[in-house]
MIROVEX-715870 format. One record per residue: residue number from 0; residue in one letter; x, y, z of N, C-alpha, C, O in turn. Coordinates in pm, whole numbers. Atoms other than C-alpha are relative to their C-alpha. Last residue first. Layout:
BEGIN
(NUM A (X Y Z) (X Y Z) (X Y Z) (X Y Z))
...
end
This chain:
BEGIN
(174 X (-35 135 43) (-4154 7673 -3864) (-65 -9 -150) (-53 -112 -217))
(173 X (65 -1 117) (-4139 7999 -3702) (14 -94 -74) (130 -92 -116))
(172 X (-143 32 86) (-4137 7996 -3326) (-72 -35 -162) (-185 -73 -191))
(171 X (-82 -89 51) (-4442 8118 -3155) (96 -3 -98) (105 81 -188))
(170 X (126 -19 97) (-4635 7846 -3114) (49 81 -90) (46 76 -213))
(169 X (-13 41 100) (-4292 7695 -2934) (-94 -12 -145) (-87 -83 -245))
(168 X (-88 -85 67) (-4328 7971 -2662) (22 -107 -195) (31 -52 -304))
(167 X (10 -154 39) (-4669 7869 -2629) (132 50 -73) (139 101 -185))
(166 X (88 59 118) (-4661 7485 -2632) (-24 171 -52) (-60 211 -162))
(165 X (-93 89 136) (-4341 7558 -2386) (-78 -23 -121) (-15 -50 -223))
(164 X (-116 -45 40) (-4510 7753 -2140) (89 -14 -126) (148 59 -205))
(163 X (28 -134 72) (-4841 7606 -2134) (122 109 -50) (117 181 -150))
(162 X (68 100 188) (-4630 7240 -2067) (-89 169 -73) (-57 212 -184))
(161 X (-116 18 123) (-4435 7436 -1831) (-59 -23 -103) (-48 17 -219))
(160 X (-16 -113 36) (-4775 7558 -1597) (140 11 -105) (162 113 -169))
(159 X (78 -77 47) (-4929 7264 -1575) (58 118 -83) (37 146 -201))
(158 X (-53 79 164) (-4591 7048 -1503) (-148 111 -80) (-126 155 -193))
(157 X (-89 -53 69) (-4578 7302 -1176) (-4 -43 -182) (33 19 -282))
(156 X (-15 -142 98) (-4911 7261 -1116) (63 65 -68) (34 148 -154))
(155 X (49 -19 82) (-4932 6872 -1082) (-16 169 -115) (-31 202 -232))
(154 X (-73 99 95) (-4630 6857 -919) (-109 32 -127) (-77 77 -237))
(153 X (-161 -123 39) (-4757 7120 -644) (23 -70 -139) (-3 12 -227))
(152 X (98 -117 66) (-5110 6935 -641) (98 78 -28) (89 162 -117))
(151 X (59 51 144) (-4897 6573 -562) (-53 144 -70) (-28 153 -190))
(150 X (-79 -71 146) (-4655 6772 -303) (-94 -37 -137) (-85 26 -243))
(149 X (24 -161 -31) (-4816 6674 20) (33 66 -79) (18 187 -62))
(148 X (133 -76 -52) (-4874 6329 -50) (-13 164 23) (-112 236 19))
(147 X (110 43 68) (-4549 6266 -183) (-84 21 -18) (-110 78 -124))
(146 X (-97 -130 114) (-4322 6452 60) (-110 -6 -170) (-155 83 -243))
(145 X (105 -165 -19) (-4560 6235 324) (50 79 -81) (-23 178 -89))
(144 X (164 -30 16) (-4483 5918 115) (-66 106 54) (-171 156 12))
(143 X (68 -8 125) (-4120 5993 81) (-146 -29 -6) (-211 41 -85))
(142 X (-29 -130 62) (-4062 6092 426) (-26 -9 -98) (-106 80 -129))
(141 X (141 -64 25) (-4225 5758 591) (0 121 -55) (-110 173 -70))
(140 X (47 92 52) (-3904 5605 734) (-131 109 4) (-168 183 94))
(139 X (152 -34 111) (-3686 5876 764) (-59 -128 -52) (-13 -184 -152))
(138 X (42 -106 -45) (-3500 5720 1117) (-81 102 -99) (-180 161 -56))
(137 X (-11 -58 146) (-3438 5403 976) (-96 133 58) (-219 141 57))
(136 X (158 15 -18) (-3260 5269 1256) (-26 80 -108) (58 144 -172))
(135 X (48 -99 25) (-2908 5183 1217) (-121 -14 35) (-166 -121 75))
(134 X (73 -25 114) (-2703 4877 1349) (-69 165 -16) (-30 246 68))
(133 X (131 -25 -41) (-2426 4828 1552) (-83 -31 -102) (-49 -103 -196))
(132 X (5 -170 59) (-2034 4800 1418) (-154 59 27) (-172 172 -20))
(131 X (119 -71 8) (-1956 4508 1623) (-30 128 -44) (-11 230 22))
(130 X (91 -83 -81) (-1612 4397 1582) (-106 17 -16) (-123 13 -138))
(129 X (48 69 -56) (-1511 4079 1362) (-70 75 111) (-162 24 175))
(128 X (-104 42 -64) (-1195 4229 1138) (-61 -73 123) (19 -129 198))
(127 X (-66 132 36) (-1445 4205 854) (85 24 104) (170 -49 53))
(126 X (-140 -67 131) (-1696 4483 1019) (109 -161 -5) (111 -253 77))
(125 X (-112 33 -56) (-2036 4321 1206) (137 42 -123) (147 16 -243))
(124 X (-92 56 95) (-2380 4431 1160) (181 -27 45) (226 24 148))
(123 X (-160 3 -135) (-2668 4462 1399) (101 -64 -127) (84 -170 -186))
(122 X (-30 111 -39) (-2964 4462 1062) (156 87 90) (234 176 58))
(121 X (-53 104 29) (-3030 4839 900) (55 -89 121) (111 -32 214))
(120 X (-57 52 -95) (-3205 5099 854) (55 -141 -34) (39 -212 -133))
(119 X (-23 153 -4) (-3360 5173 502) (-43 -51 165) (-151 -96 202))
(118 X (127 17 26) (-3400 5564 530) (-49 -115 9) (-163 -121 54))
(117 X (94 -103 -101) (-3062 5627 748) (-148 8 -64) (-224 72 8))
(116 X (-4 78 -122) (-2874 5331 556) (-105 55 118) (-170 -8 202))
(115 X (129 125 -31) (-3005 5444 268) (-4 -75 94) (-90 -158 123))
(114 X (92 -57 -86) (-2774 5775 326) (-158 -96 -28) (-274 -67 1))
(113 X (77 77 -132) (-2495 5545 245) (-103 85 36) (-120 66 156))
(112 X (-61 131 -28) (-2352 5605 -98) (-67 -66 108) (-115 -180 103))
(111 X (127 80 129) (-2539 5947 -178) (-12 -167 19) (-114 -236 6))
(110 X (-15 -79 81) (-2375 6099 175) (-49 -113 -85) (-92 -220 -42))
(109 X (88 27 57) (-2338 6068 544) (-2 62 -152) (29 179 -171))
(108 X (124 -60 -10) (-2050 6080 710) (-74 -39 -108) (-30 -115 -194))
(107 X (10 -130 81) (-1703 5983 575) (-118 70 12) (-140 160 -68))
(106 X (26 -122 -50) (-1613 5769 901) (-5 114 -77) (37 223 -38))
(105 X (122 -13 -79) (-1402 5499 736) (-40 119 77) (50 197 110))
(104 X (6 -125 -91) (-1138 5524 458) (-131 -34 47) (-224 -56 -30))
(103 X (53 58 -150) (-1076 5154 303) (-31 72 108) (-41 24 221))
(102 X (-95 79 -84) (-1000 5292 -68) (-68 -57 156) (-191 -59 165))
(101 X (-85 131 95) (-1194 5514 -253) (61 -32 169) (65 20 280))
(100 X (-92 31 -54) (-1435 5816 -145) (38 -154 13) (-42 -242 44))
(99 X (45 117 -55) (-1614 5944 -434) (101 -37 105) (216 -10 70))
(98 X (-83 82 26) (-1540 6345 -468) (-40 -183 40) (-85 -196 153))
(97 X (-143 -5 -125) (-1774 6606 -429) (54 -143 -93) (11 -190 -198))
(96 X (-127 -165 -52) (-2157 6618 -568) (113 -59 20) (99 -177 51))
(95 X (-109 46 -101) (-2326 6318 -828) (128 129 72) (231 182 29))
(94 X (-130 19 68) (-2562 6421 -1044) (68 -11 210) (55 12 330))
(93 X (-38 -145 26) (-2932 6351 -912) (156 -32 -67) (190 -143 -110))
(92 X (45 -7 178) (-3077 6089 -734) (46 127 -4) (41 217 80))
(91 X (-80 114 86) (-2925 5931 -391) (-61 77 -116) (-36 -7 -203))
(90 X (-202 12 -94) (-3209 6035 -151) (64 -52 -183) (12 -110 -278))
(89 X (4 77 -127) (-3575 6115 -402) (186 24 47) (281 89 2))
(88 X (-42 -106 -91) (-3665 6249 -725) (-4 -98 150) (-86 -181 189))
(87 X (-14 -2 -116) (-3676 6041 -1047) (53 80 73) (156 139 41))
(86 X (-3 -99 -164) (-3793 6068 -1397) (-16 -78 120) (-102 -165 136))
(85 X (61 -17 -121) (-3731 5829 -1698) (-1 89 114) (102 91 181))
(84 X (-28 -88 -108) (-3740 5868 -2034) (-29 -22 152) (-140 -7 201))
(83 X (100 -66 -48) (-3703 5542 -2250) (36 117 92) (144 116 151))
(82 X (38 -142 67) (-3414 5481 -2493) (-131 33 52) (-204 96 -25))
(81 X (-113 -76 84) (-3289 5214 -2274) (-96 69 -129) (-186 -2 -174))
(80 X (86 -104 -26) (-3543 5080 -1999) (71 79 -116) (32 196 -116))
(79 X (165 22 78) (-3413 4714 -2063) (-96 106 -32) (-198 87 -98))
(78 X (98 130 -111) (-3065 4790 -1973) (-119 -23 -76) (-134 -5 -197))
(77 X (-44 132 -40) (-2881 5139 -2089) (-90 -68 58) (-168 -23 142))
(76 X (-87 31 31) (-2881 5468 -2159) (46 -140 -65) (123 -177 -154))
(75 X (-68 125 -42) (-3243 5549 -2007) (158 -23 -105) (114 6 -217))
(74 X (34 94 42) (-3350 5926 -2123) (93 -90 37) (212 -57 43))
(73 X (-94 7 102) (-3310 6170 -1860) (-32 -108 -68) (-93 -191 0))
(72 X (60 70 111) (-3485 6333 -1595) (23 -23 -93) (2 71 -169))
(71 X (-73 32 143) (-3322 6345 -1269) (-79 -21 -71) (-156 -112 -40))
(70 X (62 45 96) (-3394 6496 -918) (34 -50 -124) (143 1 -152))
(69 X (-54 -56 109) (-3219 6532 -617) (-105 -28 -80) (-197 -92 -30))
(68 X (72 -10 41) (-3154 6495 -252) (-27 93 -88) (-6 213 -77))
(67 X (20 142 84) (-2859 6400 -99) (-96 -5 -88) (-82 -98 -167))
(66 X (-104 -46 118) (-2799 6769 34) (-5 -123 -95) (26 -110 -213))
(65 X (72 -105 105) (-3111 6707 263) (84 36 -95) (29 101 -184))
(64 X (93 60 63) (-2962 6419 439) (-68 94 -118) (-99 62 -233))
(63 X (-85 44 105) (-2617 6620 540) (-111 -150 -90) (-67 -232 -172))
(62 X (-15 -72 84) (-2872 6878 699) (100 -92 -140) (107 -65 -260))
(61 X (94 -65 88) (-3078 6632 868) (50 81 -124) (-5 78 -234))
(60 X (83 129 110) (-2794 6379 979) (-97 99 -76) (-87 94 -199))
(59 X (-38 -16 93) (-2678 6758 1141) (6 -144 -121) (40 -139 -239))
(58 X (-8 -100 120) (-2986 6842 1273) (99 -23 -90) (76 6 -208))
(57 X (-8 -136 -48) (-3059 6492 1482) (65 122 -96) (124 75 -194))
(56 X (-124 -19 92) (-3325 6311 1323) (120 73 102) (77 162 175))
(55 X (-76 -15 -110) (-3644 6294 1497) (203 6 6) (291 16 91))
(54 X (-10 114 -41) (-3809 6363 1167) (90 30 159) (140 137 196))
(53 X (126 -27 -91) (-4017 6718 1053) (55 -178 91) (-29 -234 161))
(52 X (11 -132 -114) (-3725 6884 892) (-85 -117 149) (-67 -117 271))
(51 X (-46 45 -97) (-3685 6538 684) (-11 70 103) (-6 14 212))
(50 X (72 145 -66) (-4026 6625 499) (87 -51 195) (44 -73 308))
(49 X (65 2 -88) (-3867 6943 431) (-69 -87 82) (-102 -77 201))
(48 X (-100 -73 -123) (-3594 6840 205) (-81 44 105) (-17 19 208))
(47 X (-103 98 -80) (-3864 6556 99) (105 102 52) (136 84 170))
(46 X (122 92 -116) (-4147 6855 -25) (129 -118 64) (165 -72 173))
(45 X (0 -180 -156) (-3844 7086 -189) (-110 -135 93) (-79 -198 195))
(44 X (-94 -19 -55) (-3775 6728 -416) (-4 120 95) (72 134 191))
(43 X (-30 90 -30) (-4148 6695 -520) (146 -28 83) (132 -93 187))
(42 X (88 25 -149) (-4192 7035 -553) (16 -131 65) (34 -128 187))
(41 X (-81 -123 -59) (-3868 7035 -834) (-140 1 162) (-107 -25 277))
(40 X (-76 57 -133) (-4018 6705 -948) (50 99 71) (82 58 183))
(39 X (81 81 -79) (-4301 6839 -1215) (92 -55 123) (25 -78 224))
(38 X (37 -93 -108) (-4070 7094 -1374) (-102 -49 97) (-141 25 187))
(37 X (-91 -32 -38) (-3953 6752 -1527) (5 118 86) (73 115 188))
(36 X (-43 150 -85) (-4240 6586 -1606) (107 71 69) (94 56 190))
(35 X (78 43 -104) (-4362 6907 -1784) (39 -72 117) (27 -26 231))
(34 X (-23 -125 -50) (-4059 6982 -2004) (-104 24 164) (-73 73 273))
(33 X (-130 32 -96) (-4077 6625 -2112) (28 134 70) (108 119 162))
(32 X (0 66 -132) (-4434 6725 -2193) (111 -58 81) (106 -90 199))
(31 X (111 -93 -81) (-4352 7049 -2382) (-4 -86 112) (35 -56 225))
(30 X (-113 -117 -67) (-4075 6878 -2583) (-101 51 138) (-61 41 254))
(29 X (-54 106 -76) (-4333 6592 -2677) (106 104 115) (125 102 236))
(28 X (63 20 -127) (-4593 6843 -2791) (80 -73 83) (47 -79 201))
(27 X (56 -115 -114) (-4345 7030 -2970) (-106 -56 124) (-114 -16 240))
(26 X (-124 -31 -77) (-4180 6754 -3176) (-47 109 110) (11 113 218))
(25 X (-82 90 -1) (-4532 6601 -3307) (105 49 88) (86 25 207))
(24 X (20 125 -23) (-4840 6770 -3242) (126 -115 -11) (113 -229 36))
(23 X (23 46 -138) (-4667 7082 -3243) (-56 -92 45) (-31 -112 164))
(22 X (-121 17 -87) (-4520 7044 -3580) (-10 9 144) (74 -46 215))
(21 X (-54 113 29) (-4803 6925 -3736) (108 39 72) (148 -46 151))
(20 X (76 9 -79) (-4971 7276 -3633) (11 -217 -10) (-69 -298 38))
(19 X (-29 -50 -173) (-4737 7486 -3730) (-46 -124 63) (17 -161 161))
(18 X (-120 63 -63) (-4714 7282 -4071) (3 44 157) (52 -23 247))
(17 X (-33 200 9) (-5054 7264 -4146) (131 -35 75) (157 -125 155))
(16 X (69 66 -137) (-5085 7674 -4008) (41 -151 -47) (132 -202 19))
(15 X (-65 -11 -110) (-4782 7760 -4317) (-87 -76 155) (-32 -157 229))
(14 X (-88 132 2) (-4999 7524 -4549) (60 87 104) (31 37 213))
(13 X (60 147 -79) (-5326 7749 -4485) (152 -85 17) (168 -143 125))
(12 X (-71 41 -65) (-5147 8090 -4515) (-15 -144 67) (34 -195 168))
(11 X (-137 -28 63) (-5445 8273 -4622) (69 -12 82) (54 48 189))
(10 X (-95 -21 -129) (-5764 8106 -4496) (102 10 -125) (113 -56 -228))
(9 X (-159 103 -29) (-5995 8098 -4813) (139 58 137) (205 161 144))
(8 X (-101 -67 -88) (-6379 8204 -4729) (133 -115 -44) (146 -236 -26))
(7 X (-98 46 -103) (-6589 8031 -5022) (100 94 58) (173 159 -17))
(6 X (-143 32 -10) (-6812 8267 -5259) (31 -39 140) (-4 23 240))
(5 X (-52 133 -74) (-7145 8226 -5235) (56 -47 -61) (40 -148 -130))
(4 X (113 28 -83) (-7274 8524 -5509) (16 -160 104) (-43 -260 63))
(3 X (-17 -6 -169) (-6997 8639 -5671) (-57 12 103) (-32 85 199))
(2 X (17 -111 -48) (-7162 8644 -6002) (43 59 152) (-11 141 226))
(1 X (31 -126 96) (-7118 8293 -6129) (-32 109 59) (-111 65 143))
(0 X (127 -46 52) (-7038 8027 -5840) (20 129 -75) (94 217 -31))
end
């Protein structure tokens, strides 16, 4: 308009915001929520090392049960799930501690390999030379659903509080 009488406000720096703001809808929001999911199991895994605290267990099944326990969040590799992300926390998940033990050695205690035997239990079983080797009882039966239940509002806060973390620090960054 003639006389500078309703003139339009122009945002200076519009295309830099387009791109900020394209780039956190795309690579930033995803970063943020894999960042989420993932500070999301850390309560989830503290809730099952304590879970077992509370079983009839005796301490040292407890303590060499609680070292089994892990989390992982990684995209699939392989199989039908392959280039999806998946998260898991529970026995058995995680990187792999110590050495595998090979050959026909018996009596290695408890560890990633068999500690499903102690959540599972397991059938009167018999070793190939025909002895009785007993059976197990599944002495944490019910640890992942109370670790579960008692952790959902933890899980939810932790991923709360990454995803603000990450959508922030990556507001920041100069794109």
């Amino acid at each position: 308009m003639k006389g500078g009488l309703g003139r339009a406000a122009e945002l200076i720096g519009e295309k830099m915001l387009d791109r900020k703001l394209n780039y956190l809808a795309t690579h930033g929001g995803k970063k943020a929520a894999r960042a989420g999911i993932n500070a999301g199991m850390v309560p989830l895994a503290k809730a099952l090392r304590a879970a077992i605290n509370t079983t009839d267990a005796s301490s040292d099944l407890k303590r060499q049960a609680r070292k089994t326990i892990g989390k992982r969040f990684a995209k699939a590799k392989f199989g039908a799930k392959r280039g999806q992300y998946e998260a898991k926390a529970g026995f058995a998940v995680g990187k792999k501690k110590g050495k595998p033990t090979g050959g026909k050695s018996r009596g290695v205690g408890v560890g990633p390999a068999n500690v499903h035997w102690f959540v599972l239990g397991t059938e009167g079983r018999r070793h190939d030379t025909g002895h009785r080797t007993g059976q197990i009882a599944n002495v944490f039966d019910g640890v992942t659903r109370m670790a579960y239940a008692g952790s959902a509002a933890a899980m939810v806060r932790a991923a709360r509080v990454k995803i603000a973390e990450v959508i922030t620090r990556e507001a920041l960054k100069g794109h």
